[in-house]
PDB file as gemmi writes it, atoms N, CA and C in Angstrom:
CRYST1    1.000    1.000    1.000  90.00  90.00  90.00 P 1                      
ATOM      1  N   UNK A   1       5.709  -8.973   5.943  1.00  0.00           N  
ATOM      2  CA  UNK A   1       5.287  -7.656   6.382  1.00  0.00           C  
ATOM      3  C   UNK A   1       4.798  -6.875   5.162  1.00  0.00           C  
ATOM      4  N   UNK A   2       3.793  -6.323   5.211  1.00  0.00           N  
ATOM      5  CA  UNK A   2       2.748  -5.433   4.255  1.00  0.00           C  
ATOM      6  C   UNK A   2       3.808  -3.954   3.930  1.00  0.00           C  
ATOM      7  N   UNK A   3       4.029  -3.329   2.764  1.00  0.00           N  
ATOM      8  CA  UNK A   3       4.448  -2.439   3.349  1.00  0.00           C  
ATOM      9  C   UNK A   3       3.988  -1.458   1.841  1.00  0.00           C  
ATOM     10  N   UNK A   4       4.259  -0.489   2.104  1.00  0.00           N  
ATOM     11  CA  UNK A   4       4.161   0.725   0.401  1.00  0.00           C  
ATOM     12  C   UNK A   4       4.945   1.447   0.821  1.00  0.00           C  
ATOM     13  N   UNK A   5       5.775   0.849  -0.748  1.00  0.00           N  
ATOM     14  CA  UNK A   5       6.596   2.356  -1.245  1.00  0.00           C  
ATOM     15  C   UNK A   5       6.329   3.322  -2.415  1.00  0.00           C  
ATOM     16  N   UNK A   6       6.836   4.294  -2.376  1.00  0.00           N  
ATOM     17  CA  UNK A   6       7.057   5.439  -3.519  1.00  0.00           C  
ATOM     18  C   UNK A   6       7.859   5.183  -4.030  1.00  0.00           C  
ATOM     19  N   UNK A   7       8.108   4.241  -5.223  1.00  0.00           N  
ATOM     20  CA  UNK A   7       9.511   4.146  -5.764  1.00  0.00           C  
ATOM     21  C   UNK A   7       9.689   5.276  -7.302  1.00  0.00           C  
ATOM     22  N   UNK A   8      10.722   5.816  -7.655  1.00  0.00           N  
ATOM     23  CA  UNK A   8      10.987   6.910  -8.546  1.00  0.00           C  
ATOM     24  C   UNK A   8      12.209   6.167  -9.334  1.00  0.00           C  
ATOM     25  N   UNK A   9      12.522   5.646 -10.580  1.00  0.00           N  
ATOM     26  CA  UNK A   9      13.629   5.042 -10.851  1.00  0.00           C  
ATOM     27  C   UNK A   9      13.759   6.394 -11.870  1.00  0.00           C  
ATOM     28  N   UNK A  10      15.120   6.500 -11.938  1.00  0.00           N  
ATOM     29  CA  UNK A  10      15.984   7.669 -12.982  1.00  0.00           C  
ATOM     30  C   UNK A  10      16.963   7.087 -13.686  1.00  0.00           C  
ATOM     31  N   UNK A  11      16.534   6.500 -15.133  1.00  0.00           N  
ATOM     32  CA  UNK A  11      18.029   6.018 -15.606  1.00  0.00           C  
ATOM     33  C   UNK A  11      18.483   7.037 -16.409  1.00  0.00           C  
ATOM     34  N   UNK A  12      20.169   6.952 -15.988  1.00  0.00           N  
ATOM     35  CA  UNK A  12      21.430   8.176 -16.135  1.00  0.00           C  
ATOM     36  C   UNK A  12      21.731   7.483 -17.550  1.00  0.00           C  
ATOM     37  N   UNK A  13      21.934   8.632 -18.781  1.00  0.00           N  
ATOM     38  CA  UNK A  13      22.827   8.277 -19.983  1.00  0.00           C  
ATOM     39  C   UNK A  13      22.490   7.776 -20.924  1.00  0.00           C  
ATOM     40  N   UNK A  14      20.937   8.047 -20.947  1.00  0.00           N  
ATOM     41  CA  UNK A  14      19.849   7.433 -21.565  1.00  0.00           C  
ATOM     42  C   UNK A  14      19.050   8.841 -22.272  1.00  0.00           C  
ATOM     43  N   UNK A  15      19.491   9.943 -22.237  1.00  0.00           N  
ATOM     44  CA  UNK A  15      18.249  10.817 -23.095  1.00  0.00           C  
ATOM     45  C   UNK A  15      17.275  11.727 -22.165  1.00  0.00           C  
ATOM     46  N   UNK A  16      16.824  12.602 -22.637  1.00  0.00           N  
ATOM     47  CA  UNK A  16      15.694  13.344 -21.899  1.00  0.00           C  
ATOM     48  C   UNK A  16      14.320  12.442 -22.015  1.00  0.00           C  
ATOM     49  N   UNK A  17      14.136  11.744 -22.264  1.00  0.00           N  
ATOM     50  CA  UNK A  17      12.475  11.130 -22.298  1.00  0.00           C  
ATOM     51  C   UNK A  17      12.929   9.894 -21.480  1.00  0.00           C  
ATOM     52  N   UNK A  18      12.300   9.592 -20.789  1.00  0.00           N  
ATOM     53  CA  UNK A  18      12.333   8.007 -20.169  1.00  0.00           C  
ATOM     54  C   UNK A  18      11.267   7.593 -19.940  1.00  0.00           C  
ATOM     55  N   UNK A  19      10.324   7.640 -20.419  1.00  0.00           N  
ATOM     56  CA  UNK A  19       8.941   6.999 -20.314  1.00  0.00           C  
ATOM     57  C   UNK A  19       8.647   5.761 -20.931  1.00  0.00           C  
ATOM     58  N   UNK A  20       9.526   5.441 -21.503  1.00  0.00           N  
ATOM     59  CA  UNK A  20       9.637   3.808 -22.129  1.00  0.00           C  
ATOM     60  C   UNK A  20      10.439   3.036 -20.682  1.00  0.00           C  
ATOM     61  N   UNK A  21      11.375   3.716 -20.143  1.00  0.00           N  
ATOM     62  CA  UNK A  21      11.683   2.707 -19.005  1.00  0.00           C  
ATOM     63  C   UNK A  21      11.100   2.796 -18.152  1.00  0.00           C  
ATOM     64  N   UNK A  22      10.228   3.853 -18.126  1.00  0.00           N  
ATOM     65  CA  UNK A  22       8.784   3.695 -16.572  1.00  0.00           C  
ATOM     66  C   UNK A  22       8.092   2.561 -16.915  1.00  0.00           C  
ATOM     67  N   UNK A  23       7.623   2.621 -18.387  1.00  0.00           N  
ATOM     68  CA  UNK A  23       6.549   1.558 -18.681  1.00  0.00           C  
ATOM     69  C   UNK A  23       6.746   0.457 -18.462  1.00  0.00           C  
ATOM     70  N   UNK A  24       8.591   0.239 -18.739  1.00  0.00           N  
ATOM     71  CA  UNK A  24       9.170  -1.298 -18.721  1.00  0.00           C  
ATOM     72  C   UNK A  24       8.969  -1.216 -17.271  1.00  0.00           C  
ATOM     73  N   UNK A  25       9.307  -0.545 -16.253  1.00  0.00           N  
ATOM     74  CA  UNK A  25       9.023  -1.090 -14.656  1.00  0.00           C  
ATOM     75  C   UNK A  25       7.684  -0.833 -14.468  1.00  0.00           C  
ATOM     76  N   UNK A  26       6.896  -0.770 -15.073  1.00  0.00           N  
ATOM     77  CA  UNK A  26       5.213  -0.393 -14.615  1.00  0.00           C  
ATOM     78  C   UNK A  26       5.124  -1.829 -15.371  1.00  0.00           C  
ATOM     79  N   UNK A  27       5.302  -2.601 -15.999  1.00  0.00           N  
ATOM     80  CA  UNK A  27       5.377  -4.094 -16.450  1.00  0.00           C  
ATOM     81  C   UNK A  27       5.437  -4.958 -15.514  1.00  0.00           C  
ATOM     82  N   UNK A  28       7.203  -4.820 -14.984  1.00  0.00           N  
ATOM     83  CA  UNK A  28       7.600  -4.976 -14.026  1.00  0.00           C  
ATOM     84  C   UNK A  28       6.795  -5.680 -12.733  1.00  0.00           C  
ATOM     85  N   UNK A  29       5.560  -4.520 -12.324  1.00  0.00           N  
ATOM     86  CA  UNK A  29       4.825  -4.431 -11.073  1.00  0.00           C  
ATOM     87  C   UNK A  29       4.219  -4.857 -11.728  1.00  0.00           C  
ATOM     88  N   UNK A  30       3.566  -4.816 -12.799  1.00  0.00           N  
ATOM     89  CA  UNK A  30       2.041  -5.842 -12.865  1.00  0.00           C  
ATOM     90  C   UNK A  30       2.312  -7.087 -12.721  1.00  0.00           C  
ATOM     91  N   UNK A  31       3.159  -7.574 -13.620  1.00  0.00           N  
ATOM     92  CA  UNK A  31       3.554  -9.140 -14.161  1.00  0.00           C  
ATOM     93  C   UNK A  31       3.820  -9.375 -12.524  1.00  0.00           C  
ATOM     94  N   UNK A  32       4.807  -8.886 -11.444  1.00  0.00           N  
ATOM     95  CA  UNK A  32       4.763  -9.332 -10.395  1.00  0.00           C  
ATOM     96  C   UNK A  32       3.315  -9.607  -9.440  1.00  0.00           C  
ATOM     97  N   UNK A  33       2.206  -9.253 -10.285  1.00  0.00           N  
ATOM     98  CA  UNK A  33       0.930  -8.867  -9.055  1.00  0.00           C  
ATOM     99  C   UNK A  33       0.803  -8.187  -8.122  1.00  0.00           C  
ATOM    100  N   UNK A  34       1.828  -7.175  -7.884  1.00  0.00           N  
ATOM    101  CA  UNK A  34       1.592  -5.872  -6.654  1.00  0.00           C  
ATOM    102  C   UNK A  34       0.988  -4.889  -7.450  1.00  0.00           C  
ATOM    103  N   UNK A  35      -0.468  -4.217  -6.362  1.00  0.00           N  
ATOM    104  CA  UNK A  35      -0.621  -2.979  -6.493  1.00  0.00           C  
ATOM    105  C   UNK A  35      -0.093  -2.208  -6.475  1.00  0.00           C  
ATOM    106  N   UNK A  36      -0.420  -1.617  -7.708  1.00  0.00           N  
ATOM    107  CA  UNK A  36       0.004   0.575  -7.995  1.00  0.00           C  
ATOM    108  C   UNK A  36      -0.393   1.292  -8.657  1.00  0.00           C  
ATOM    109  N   UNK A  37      -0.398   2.335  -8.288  1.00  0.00           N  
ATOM    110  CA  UNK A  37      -0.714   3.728  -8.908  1.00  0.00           C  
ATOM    111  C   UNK A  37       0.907   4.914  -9.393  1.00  0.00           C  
ATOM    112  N   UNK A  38       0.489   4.572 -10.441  1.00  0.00           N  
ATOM    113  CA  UNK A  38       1.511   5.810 -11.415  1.00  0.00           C  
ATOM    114  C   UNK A  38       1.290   7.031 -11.243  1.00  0.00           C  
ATOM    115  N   UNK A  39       2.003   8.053 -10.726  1.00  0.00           N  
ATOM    116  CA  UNK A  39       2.013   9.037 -10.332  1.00  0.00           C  
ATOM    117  C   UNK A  39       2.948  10.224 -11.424  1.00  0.00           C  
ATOM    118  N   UNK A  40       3.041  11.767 -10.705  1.00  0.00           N  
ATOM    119  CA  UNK A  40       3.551  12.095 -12.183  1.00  0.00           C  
ATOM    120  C   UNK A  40       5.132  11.964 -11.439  1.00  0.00           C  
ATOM    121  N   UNK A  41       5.678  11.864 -10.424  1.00  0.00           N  
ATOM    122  CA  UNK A  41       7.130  11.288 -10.251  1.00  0.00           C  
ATOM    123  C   UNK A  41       7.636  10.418  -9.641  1.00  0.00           C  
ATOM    124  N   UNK A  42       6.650   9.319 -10.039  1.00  0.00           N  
ATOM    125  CA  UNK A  42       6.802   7.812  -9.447  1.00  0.00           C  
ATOM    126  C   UNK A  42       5.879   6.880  -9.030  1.00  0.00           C  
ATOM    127  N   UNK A  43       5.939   5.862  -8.918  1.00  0.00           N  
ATOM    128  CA  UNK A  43       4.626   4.684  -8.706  1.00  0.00           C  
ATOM    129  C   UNK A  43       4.772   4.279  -6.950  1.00  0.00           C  
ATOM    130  N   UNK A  44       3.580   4.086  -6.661  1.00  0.00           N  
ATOM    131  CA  UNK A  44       3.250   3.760  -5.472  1.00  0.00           C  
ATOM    132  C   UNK A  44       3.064   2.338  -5.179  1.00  0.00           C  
ATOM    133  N   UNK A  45       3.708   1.304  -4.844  1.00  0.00           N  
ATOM    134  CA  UNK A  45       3.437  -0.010  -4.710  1.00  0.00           C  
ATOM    135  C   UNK A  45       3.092  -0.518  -3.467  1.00  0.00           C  
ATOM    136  N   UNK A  46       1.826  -1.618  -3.218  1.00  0.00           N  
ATOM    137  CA  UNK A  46       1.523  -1.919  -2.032  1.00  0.00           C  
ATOM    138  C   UNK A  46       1.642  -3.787  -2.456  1.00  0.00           C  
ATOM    139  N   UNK A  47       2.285  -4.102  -1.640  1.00  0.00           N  
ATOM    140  CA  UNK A  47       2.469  -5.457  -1.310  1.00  0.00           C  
ATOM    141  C   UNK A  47       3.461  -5.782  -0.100  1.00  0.00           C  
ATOM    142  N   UNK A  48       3.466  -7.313   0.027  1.00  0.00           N  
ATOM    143  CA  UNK A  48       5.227  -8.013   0.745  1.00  0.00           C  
ATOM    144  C   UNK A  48       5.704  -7.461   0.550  1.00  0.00           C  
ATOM    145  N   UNK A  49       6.775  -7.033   1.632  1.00  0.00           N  
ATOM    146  CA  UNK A  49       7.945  -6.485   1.661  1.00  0.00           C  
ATOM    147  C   UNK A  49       8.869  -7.390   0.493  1.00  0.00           C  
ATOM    148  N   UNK A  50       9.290  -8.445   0.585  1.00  0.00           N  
ATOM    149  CA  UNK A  50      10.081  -9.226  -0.395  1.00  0.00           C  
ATOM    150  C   UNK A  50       9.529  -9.185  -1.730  1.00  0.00           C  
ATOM    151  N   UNK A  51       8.347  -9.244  -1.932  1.00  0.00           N  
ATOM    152  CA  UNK A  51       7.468  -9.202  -3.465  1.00  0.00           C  
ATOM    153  C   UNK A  51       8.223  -7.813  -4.000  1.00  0.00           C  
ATOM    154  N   UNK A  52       7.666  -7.198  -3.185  1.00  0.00           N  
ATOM    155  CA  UNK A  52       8.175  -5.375  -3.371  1.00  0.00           C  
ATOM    156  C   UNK A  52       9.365  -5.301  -3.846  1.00  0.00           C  
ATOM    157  N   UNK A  53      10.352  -5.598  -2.865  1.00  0.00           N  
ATOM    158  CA  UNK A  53      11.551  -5.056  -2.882  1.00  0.00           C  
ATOM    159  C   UNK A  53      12.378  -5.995  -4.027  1.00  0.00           C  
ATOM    160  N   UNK A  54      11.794  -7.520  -4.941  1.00  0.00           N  
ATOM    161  CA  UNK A  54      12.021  -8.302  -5.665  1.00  0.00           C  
ATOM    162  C   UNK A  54      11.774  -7.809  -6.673  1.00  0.00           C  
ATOM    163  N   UNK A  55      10.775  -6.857  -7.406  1.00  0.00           N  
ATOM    164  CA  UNK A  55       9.814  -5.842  -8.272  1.00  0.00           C  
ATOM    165  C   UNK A  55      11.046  -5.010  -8.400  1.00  0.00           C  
ATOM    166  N   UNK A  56      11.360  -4.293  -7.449  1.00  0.00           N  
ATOM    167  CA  UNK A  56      12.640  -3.450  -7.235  1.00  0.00           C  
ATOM    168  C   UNK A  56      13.728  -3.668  -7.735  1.00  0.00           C  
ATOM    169  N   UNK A  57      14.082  -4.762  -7.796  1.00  0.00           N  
ATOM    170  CA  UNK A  57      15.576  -5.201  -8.466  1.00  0.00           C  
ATOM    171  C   UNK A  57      15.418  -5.445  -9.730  1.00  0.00           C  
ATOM    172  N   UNK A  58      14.457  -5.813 -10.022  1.00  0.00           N  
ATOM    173  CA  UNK A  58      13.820  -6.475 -11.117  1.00  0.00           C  
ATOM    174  C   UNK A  58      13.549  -5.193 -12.472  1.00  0.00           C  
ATOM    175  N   UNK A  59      13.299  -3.949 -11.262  1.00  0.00           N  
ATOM    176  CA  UNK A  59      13.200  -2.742 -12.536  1.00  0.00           C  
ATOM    177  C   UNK A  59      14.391  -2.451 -13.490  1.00  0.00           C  
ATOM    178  N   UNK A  60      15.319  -2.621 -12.193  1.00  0.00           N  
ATOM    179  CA  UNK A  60      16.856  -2.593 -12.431  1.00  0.00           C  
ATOM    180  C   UNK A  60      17.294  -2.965 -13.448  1.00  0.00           C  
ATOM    181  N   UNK A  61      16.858  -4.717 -12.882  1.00  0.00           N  
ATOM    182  CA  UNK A  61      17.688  -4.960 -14.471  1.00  0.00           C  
ATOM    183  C   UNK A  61      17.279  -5.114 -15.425  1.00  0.00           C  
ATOM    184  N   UNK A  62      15.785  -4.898 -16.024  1.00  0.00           N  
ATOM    185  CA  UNK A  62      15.237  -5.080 -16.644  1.00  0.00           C  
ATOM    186  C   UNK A  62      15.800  -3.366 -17.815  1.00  0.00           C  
ATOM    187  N   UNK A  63      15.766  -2.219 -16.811  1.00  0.00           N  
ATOM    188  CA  UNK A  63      16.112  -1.114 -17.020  1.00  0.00           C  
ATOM    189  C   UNK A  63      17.772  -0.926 -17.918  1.00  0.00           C  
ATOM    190  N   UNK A  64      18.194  -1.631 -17.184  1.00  0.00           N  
ATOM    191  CA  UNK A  64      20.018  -2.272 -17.316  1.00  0.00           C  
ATOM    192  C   UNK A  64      20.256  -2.205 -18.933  1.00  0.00           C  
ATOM    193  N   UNK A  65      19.254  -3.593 -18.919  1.00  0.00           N  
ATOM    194  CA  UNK A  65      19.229  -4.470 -19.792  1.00  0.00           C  
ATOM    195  C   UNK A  65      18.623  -3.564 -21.154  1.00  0.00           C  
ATOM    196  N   UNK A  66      18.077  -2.955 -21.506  1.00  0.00           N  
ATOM    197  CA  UNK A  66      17.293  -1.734 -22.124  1.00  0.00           C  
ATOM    198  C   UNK A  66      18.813  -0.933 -22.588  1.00  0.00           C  
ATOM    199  N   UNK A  67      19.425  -0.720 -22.045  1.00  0.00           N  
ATOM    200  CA  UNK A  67      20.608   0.081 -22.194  1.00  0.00           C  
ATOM    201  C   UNK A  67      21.273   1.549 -21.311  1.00  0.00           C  
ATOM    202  N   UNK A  68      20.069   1.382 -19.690  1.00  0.00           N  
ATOM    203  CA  UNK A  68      20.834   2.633 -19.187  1.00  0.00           C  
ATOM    204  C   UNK A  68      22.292   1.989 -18.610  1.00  0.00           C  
ATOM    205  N   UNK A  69      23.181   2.561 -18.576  1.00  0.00           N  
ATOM    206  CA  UNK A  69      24.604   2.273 -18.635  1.00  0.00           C  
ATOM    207  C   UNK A  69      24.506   2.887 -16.758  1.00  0.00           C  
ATOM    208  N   UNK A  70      23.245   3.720 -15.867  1.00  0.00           N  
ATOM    209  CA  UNK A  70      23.204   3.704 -14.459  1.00  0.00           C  
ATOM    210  C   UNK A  70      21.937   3.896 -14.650  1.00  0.00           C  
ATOM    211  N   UNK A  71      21.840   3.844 -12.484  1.00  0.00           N  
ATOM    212  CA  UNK A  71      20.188   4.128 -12.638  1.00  0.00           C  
ATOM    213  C   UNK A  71      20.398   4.754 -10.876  1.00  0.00           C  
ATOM    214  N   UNK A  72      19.226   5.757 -10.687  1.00  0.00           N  
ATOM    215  CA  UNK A  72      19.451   6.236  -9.754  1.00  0.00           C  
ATOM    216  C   UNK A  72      17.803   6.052  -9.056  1.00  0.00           C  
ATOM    217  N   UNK A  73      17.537   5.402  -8.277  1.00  0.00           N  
ATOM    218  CA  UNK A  73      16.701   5.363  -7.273  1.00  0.00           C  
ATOM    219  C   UNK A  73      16.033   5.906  -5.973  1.00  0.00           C  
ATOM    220  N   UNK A  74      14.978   6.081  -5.785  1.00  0.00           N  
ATOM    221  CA  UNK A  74      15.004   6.918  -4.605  1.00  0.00           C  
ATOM    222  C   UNK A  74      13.720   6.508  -4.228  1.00  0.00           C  
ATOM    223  N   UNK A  75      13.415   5.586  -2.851  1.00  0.00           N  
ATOM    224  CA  UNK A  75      11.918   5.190  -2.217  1.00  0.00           C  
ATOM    225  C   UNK A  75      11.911   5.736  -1.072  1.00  0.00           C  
ATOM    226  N   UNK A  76      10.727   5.768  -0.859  1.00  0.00           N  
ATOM    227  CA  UNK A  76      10.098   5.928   0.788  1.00  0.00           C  
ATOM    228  C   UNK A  76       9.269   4.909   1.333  1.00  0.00           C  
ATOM    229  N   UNK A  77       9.397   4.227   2.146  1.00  0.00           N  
ATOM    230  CA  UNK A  77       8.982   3.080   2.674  1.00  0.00           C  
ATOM    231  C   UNK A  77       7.746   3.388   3.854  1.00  0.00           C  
ATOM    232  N   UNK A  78       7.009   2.866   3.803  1.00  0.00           N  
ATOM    233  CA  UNK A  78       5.839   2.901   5.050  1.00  0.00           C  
ATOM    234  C   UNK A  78       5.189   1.705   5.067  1.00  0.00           C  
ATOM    235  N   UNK A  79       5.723   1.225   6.309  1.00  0.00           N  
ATOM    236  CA  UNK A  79       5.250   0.025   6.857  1.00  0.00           C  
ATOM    237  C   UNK A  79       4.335  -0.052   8.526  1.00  0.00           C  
ATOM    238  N   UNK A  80       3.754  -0.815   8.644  1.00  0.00           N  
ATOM    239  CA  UNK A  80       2.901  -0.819   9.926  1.00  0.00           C  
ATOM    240  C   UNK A  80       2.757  -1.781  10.061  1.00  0.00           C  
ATOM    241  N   UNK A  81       2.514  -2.334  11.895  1.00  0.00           N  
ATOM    242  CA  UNK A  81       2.604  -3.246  11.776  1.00  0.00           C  
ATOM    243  C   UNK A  81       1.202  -4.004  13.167  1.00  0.00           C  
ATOM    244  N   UNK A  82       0.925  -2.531  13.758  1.00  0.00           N  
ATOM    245  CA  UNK A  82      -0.771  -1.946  14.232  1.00  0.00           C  
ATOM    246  C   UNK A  82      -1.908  -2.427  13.532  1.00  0.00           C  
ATOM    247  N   UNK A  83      -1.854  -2.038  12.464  1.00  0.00           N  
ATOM    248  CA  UNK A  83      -2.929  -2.414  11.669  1.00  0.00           C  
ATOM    249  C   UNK A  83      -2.410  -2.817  10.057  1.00  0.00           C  
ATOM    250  N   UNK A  84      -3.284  -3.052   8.964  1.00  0.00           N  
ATOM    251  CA  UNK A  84      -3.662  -3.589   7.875  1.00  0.00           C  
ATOM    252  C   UNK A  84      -3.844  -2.171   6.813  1.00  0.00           C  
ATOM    253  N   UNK A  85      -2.714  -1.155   6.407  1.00  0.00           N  
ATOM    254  CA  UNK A  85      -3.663  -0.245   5.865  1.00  0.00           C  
ATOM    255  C   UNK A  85      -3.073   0.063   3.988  1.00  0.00           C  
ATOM    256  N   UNK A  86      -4.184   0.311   3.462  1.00  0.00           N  
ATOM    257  CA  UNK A  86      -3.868   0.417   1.982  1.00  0.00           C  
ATOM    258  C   UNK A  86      -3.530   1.473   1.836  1.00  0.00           C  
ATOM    259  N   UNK A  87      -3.074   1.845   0.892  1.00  0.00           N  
ATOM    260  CA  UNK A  87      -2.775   3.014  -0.509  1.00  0.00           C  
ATOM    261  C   UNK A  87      -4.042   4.014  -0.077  1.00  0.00           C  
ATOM    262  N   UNK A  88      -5.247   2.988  -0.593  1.00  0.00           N  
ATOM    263  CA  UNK A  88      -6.868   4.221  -0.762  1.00  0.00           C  
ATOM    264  C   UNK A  88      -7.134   4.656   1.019  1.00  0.00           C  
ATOM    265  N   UNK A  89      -6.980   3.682   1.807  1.00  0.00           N  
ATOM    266  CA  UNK A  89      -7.150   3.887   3.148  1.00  0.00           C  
ATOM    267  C   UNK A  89      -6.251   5.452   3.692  1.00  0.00           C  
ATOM    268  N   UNK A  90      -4.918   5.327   3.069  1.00  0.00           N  
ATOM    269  CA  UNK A  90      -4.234   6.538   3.812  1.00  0.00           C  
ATOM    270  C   UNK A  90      -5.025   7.808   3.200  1.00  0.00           C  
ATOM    271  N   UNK A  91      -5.151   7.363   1.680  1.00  0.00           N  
ATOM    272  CA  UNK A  91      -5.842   9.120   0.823  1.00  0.00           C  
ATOM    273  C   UNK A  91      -7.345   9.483   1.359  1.00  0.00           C  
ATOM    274  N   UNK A  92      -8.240   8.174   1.872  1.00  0.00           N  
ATOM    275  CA  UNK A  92      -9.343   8.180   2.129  1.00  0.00           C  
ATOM    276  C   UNK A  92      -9.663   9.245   3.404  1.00  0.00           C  
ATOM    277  N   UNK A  93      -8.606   8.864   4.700  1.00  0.00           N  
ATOM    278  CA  UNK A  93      -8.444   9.496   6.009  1.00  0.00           C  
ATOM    279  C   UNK A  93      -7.714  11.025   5.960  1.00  0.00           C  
ATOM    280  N   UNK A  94      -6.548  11.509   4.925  1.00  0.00           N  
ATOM    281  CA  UNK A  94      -6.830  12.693   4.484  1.00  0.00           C  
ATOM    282  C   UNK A  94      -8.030  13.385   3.608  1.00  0.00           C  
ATOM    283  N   UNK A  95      -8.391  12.507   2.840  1.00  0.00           N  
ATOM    284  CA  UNK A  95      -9.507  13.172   2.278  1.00  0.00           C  
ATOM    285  C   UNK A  95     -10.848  13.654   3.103  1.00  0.00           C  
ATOM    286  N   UNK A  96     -10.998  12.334   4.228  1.00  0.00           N  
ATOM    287  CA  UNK A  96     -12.493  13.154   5.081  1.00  0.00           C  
ATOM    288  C   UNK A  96     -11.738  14.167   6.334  1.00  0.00           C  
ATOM    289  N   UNK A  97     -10.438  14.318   6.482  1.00  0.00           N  
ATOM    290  CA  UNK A  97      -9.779  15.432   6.885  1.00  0.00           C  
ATOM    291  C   UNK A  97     -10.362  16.730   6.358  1.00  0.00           C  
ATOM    292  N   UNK A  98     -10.301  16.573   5.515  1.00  0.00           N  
ATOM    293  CA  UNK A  98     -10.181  18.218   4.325  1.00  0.00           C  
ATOM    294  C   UNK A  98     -11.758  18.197   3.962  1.00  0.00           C  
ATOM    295  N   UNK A  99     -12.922  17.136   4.187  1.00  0.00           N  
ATOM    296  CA  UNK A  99     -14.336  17.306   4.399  1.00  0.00           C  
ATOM    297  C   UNK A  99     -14.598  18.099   5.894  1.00  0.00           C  
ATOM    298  N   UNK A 100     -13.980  17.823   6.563  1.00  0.00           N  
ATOM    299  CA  UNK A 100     -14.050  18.022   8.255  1.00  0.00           C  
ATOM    300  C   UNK A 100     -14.051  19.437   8.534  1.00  0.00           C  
ATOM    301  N   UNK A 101     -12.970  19.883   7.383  1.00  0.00           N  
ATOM    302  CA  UNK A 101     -12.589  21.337   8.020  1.00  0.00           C  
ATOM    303  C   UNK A 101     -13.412  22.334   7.409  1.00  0.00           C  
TER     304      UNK A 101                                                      
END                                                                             
């Protein structure tokens, strides 16, 4: 099943900057081959549900392993199963929304 999430990882006990452990999970998603877009509070991934949610664990411990001592997570999932639709497809159909009006 196709699905995109918003995933946001927060590792706890680690410092005010964490942009070295975004990068390590923005690694993460490439080296796995799922699409995304980096956002300013979190990456958007489109693939398999299992690819995805494997990427996911994978930030973890990769994150772990780096030295956050926790990590706090938070996704939103959107899946369909009607049709076939991307990332650019959902922004595309708001965007000629906001041409329309």
């Amino acid at each position: 099943m196709k699905v995109i999430v918003d995933l946001c990882v927060v590792p706890i006990g680690v410092g005010v900057s964490l942009a070295k452990y975004i990068a390590a999970c923005e690694r993460v998603i490439t080296e796995a081959g799922l699409k995304s877009q980096l956002h300013a509070n979190g990456t958007d991934i489109e693939g398999e549900w299992d690819d995805v949610f494997a990427a996911v664990k994978r930030c973890h411990e990769v994150v772990h392993k780096m030295g956050a001592p926790r990590i706090v997570t938070s996704m939103r999932i959107n899946s369909r199963v009607d049709k076939e639709q991307s990332m650019e497809d959902k922004i595309n159909s708001v965007e000629e929304q906001l041409v329309q009006s």
